[in-house]
C-alpha positions as CSV (number, residue, x, y, z in Angstrom):
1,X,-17.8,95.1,29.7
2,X,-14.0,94.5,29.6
3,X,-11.5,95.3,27.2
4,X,-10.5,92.5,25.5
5,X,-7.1,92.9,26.8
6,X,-8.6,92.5,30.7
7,X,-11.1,90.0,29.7
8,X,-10.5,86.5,31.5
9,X,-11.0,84.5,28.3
10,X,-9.0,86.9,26.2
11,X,-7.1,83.9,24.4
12,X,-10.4,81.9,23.3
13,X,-11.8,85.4,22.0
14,X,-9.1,86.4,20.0
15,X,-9.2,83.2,18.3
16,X,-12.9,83.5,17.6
17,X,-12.4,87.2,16.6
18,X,-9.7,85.7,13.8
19,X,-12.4,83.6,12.4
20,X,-14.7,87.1,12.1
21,X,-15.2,87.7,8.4
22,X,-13.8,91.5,8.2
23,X,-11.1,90.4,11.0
24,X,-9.6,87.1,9.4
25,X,-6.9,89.0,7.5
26,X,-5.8,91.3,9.8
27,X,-2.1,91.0,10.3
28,X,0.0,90.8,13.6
29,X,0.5,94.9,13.6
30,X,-3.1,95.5,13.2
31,X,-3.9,92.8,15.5
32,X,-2.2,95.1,17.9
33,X,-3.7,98.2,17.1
34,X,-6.7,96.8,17.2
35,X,-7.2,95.3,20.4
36,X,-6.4,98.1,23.0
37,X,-9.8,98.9,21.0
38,X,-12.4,96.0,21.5
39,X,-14.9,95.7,24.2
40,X,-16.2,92.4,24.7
41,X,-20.3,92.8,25.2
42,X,-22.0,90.1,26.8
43,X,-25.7,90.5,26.7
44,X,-28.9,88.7,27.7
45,X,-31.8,87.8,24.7
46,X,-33.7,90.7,24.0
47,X,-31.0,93.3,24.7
48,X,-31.0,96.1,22.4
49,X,-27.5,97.0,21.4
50,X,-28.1,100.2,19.3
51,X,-31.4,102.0,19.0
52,X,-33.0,103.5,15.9
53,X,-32.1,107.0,15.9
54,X,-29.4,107.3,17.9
55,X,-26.5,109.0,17.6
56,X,-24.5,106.5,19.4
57,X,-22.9,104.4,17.0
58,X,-20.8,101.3,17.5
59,X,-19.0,98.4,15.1
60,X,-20.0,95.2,16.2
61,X,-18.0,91.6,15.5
62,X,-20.7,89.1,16.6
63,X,-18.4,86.0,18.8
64,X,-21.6,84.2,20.2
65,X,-25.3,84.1,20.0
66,X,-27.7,86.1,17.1
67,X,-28.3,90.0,16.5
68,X,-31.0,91.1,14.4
69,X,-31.6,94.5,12.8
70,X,-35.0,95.5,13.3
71,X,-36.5,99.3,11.5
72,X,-39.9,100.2,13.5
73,X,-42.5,103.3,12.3
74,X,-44.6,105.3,14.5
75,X,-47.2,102.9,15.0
76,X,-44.5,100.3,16.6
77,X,-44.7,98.0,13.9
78,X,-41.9,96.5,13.0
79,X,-39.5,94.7,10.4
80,X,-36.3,92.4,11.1
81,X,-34.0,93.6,8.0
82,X,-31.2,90.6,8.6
83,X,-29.8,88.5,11.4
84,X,-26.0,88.0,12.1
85,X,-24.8,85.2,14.2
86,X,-21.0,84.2,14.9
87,X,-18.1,85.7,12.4
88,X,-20.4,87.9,11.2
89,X,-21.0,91.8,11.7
90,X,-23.4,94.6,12.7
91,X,-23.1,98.0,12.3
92,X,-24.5,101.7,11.6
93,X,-21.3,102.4,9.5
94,X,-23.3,104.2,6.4
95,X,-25.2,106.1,9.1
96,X,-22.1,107.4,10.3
97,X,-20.1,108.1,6.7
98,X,-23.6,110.1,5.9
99,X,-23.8,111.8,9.4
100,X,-27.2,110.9,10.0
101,X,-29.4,108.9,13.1
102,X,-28.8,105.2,13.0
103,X,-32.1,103.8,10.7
104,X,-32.7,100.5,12.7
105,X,-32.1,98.8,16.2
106,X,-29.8,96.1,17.0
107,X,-31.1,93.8,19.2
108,X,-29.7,90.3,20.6
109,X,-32.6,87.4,19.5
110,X,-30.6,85.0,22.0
111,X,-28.1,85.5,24.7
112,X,-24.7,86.0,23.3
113,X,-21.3,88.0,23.5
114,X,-20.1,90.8,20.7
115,X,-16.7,92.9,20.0
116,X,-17.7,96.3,20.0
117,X,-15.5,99.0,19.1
118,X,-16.7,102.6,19.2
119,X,-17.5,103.5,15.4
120,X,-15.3,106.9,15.4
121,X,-11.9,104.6,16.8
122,X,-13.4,102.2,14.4
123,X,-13.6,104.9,10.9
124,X,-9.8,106.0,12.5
125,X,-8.3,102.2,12.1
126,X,-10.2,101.8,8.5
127,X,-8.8,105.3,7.8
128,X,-5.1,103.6,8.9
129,X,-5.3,100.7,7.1
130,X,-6.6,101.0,3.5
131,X,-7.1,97.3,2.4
132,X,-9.4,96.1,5.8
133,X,-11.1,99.5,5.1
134,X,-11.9,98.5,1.1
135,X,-12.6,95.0,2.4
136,X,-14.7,96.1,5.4
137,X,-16.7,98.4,2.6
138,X,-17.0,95.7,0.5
139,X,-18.7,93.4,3.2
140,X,-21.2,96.6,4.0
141,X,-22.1,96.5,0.0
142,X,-23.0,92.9,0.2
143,X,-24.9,93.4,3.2
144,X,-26.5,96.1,1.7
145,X,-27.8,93.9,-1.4
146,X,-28.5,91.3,0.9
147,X,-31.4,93.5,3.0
148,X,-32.4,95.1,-0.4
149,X,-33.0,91.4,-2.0
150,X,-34.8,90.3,1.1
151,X,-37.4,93.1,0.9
152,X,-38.1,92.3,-2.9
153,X,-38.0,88.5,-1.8
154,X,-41.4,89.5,0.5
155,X,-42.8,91.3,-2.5
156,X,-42.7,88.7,-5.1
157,X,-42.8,85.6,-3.6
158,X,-45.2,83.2,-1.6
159,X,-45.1,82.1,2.0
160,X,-43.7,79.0,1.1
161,X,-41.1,80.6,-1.9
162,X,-39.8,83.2,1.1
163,X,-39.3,80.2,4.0
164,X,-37.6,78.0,1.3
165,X,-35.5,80.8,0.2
166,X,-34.8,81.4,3.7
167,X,-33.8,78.0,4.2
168,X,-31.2,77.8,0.8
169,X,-29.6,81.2,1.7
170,X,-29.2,80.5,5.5
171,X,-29.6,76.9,6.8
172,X,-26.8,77.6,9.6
173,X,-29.5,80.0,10.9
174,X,-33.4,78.1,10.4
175,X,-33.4,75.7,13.2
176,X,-31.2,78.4,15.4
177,X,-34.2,81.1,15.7
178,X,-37.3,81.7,17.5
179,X,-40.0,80.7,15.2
180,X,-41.6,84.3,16.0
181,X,-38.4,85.7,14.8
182,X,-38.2,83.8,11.9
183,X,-41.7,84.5,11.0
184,X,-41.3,88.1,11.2
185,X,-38.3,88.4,9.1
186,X,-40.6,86.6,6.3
187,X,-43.6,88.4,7.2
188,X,-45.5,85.4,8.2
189,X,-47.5,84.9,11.4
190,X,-45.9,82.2,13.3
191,X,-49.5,79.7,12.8
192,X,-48.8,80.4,9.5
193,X,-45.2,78.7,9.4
194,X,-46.0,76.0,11.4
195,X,-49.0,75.4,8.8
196,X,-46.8,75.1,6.1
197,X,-44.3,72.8,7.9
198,X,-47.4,70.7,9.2
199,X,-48.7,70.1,5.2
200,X,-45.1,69.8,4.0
201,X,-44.9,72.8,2.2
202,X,-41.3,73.6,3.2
């Protein structure tokens, strides 16, 4: 796991990183601040990259390749919360600011590489840098409302409302994931989906 700095492609990354949605408006200064910081992560599918309840906690700019944030009970069951694929982010941020366990696991549904900067050096730079921290804070809030309008989305609509929903909201994403995966995150059984595709229902 090299620093960005060492890393042999350090020139293509930085130019992906640029395109990240919290990163985009960093300028040249921060740039530099910043990237003594960054660990580039390359990971297989099925890697877990946080897990729930750790203390661990690490901001992640996703470069290649799908994360998805997964909450599990006792039992093992589980729940995929969101997925975030190239420019976007993962992270256990609000974990940190409240001080408790990270809630969920971060886990790579296909092979793909990540930034990752430690979350304290990460709180420290936001803490630096006023505007990325109120726009960084803002993307966490939208986030936020995005897992909180998926859960209602499984309450009050039908298997076919959910996948088409799905669909509307994220067609960079439906033919990019496992149909398991996708079936999970809409709390469908994957016959189910392929059911629905079969009678033309989405």
């Amino acid at each position: 796991m090299p620093l960005l700095a060492l890393h042999p492609e350090a020139r293509v990354i930085r130019l992906q990183l640029r395109q990240n949605l919290v990163l985009k408006n960093l300028d040249p200064m921060q740039w530099r601040e910043l990237t003594p910081l960054i660990v580039i992560v390359d990971y297989p599918k099925g890697a877990t990259l946080e897990h729930q309840g750790d203390w661990s906690m690490e901001q992640y700019f996703v470069i290649g390749g799908i994360l998805k944030r997964v909450v599990s009970n006792s039992q093992g069951r589980e729940m995929i919360l969101r997925f975030a694929a190239e420019a976007d982010i993962d992270t256990s941020y609000a974990a940190w600011r409240l001080k408790t366990p990270i809630p969920y696991s971060i886990r790579a549904v296909t092979k793909g590489r990540a930034a990752r900067v430690p979350m304290q050096q990460w709180v420290r730079f936001l803490e630096r840098h006023p505007a990325v921290k109120n726009g960084f804070e803002y993307e966490i809030m939208k986030l936020m409302s995005e897992v909180m309008a998926h859960v209602i989305t499984l309450h009050l609509l039908d298997a076919p409302g959910r996948v088409l929903r799905f669909m509307r909201k994220h067609p960079d994403l439906a033919d990019r994931l496992p149909k398991k995966d996708l079936a999970s995150y809409l709390n469908l059984s994957p016959e189910t989906l392929s059911r629905l595709k079969r009678r033309g229902k989405i």
